[in-house]
C-alpha positions as CSV (number, residue, x, y, z in Angstrom):
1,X,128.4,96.5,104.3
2,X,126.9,93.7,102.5
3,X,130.3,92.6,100.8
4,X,131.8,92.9,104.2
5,X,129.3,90.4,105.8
6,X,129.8,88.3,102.4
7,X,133.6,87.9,103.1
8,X,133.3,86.9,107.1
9,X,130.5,84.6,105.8
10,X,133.2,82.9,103.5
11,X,136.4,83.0,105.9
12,X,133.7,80.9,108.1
13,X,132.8,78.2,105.8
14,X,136.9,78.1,105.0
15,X,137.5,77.7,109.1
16,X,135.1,74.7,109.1
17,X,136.5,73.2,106.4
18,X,140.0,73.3,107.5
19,X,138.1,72.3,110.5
20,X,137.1,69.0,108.8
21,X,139.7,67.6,107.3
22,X,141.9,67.9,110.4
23,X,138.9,65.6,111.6
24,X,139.4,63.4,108.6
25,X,142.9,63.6,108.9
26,X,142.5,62.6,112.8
27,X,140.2,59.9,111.7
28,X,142.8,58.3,109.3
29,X,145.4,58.0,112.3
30,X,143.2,56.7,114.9
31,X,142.4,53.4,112.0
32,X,145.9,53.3,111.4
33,X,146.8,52.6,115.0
34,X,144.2,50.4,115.4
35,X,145.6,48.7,112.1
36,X,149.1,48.4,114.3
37,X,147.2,47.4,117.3
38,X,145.8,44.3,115.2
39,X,148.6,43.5,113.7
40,X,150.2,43.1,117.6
41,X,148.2,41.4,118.3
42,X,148.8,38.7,114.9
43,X,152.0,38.6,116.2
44,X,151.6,38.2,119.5
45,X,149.5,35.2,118.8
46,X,152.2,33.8,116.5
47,X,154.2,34.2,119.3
48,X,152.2,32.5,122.1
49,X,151.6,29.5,120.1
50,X,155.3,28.6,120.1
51,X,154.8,28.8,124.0
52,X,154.0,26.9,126.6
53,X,150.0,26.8,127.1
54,X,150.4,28.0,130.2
55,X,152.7,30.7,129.4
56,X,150.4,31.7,126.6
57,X,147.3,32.0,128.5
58,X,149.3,34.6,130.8
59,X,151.1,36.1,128.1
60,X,147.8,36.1,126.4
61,X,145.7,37.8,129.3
62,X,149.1,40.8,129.6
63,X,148.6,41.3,126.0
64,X,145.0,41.9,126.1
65,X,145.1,44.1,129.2
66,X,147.8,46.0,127.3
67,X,146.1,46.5,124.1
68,X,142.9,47.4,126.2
69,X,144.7,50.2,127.9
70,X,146.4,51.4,124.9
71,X,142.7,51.4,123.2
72,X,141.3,53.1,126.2
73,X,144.0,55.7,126.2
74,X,143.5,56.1,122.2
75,X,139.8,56.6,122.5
76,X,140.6,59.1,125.5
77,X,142.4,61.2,123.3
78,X,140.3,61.0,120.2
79,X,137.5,62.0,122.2
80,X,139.1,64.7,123.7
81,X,140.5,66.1,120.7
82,X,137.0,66.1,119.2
83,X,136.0,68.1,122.1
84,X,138.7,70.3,121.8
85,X,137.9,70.9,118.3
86,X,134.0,71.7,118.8
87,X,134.6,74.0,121.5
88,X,137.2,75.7,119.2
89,X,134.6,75.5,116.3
90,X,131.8,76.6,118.3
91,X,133.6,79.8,120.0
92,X,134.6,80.8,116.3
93,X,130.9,80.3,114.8
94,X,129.9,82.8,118.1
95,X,132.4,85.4,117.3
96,X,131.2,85.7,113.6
97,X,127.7,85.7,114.9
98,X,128.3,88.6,117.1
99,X,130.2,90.3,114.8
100,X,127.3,90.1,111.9
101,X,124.7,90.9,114.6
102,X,126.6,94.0,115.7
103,X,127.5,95.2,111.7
104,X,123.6,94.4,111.2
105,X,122.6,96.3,114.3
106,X,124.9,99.3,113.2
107,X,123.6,99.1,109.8
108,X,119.8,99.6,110.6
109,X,120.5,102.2,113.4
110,X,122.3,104.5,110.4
111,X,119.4,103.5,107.8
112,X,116.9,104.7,111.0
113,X,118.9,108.0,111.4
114,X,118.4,109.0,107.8
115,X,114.8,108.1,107.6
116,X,114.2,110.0,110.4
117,X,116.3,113.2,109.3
118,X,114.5,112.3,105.6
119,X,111.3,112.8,107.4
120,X,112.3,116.0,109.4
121,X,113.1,117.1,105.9
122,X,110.4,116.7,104.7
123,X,108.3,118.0,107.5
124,X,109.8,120.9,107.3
125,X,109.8,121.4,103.7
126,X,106.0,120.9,104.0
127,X,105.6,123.1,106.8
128,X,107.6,126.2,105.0
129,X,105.4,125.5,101.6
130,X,102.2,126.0,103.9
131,X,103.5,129.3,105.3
132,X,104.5,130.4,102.1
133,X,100.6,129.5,100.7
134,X,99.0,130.8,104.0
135,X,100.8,134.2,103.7
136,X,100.2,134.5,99.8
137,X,96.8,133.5,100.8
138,X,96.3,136.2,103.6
139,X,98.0,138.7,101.3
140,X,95.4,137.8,98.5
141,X,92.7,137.9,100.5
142,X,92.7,141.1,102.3
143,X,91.1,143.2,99.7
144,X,88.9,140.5,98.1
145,X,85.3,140.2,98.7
146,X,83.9,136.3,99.7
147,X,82.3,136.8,95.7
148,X,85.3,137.5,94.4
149,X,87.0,134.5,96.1
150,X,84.5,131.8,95.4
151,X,81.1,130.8,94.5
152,X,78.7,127.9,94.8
153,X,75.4,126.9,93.6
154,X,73.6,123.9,93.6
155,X,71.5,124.4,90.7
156,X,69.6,120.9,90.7
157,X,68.7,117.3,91.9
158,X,68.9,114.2,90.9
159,X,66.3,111.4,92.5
160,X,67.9,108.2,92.1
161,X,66.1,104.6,92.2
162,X,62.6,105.9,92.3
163,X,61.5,102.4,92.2
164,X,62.8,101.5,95.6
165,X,64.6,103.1,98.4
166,X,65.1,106.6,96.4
167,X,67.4,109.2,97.5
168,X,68.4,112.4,96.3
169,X,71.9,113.5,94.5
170,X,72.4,117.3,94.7
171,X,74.6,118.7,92.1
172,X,77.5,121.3,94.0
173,X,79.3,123.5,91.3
174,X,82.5,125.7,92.6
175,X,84.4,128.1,91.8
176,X,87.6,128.9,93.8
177,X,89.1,131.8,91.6
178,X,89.6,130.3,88.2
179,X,89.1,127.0,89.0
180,X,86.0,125.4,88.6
181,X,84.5,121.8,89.5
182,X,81.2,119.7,90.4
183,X,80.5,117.1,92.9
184,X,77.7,115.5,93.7
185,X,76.2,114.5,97.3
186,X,73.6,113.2,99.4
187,X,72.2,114.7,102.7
188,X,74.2,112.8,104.6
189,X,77.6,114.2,103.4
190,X,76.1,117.6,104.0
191,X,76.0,116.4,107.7
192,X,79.3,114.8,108.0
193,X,80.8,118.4,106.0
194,X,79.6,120.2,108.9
195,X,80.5,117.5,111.7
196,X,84.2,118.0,110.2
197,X,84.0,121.4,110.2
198,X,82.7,121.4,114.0
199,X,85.6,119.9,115.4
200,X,88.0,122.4,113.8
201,X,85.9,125.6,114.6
202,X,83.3,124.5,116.8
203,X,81.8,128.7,117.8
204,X,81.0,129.4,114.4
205,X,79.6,125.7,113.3
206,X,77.5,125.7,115.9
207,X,75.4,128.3,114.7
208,X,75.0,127.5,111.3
209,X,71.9,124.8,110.5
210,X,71.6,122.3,108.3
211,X,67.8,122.3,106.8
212,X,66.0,119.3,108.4
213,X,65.6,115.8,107.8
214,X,63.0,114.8,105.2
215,X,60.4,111.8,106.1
216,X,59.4,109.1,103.9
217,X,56.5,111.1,102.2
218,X,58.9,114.2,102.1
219,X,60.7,112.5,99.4
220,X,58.5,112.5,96.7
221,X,57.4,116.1,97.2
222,X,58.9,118.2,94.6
223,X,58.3,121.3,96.4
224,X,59.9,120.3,99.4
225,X,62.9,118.7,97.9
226,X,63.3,122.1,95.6
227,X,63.1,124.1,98.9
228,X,66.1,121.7,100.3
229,X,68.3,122.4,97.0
230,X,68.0,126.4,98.0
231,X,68.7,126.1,101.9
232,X,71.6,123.6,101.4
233,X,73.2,126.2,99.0
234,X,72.9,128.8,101.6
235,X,74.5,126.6,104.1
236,X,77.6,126.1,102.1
237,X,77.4,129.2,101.4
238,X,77.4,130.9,104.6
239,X,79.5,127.7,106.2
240,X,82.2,129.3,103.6
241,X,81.7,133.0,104.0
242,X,82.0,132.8,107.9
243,X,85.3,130.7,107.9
244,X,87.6,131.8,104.2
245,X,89.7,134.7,106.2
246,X,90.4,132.8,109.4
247,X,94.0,130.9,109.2
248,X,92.3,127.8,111.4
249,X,90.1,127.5,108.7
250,X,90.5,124.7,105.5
251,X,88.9,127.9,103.3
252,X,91.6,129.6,104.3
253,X,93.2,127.6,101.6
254,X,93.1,129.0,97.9
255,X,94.3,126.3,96.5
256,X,92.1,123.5,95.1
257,X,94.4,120.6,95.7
258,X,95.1,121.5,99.1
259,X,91.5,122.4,99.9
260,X,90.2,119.2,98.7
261,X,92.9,117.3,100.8
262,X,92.0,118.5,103.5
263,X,87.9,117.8,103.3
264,X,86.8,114.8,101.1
265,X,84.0,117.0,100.4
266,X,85.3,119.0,97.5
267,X,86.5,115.6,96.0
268,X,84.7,114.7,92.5
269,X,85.0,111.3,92.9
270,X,82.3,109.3,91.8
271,X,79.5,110.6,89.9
272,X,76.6,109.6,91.6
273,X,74.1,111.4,89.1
């Protein structure tokens, strides 16, 4: 396609070329006549002075009303010729536009069909490769216990920048089958885990509590922060156990990458301890 639009481009700039030297070439003939005129008009003075004055001033006034009206009729033409040859010029220079906006327009509506078909492709693909996991998963999972499947702990804290505004950093460890990883979180990713969660499977999230809020004092109270480590490793706990065996679910998943694709959770990502 693009060494077709290459070769209309160059019969074009060929076209206008021819087209300007024929202008040259016009050019050349109209200062040649108007060389002859002038030299009529030499002669016709040469002439006139052998006349009577009289005569000449007549002959004189003919001759200029002549040459006028062949100048007239020679400017006539050249101009006409000229427009002639920019119409002509112009209705070429529109053909070979539409054509190269038509090749163009063909060209992206066939690279727009095989995107889209790419895309079905791969939708498809994806979408048989989930079916394929899902069933595998559902066929591993119907004689496996929620223990035998996975297993979290958070075993400790981390209170970061005591000094100032501290928070805490509570270390997750998982196991899903052999695979084993750690993240670390705040409070407030617990929360935004379950609000997730909620808006896939909304009757069982509902029900299942996150431990409250601690105040300002709460923080540096050792016992209450120890007690938070325990309840927020029953709620992933029991946020897991309720939800593994239902397809809907993103613990229906078995498979790390996929699981931590689908919640940001279960990313490691940066160690905040």
């Amino acid at each position: 396609m693009r060494a077709e639009q290459e070769r209309i481009l160059a019969e074009t700039a060929e076209r206008l070329r021819q087209a300007e030297q024929l202008a040259e070439e016009h050019a050349r003939s109209v200062q040649a006549a108007q060389e002859r005129v002038q030299e009529e008009r030499r002669l016709r003075v040469e002439i006139e002075a052998k006349t009577s004055e009289d005569h000449a001033a007549k002959t004189r006034e003919l001759e200029v009303e002549r040459l006028r009206a062949v100048e007239a009729q020679e400017q006539a033409r050249h101009e006409r010729e000229l427009r002639e040859e920019e119409a002509a010029r112009s209705a070429q220079l529109e053909l070979f536009s539409n054509q190269h906006r038509k090749q163009a327009k063909e060209k992206e509506e066939a690279l727009l069909a095989l995107e889209l078909e790419r895309q079905k492709s791969e939708q498809a693909a994806r979408a048989a490769v989930m079916d394929l996991q899902s069933k595998l998963t559902a066929r591993m999972q119907e004689h496996q216990s929620f223990d035998e499947i996975w297993e979290i702990r958070i075993p400790k804290y981390y209170v970061r920048n005591p000094q100032g505004s501290r928070y805490e950093v509570f270390e997750v460890n998982i196991r899903l089958y052999q695979d084993k990883w750690k993240v670390y979180r705040r409070y407030s990713e617990f929360e935004a885990l379950r609000e997730q969660l909620k808006s896939l499977l909304p009757g069982i999230v509902h029900y299942i509590k996150l431990p409250p809020k601690n105040t300002f004092f709460q923080h540096k109270d050792e016992k209450f922060l120890e007690n938070r480590r325990i309840e927020l490793e029953k709620f992933l706990i029991e946020l897991i156990s309720k939800m593994y065996q239902l397809a809907k679910s993103p613990f229906f998943q078995t498979d790390r990458s996929l699981l931590m694709q689908a919640i940001s959770f279960f990313r490691p990502g940066e160690n905040l301890r």
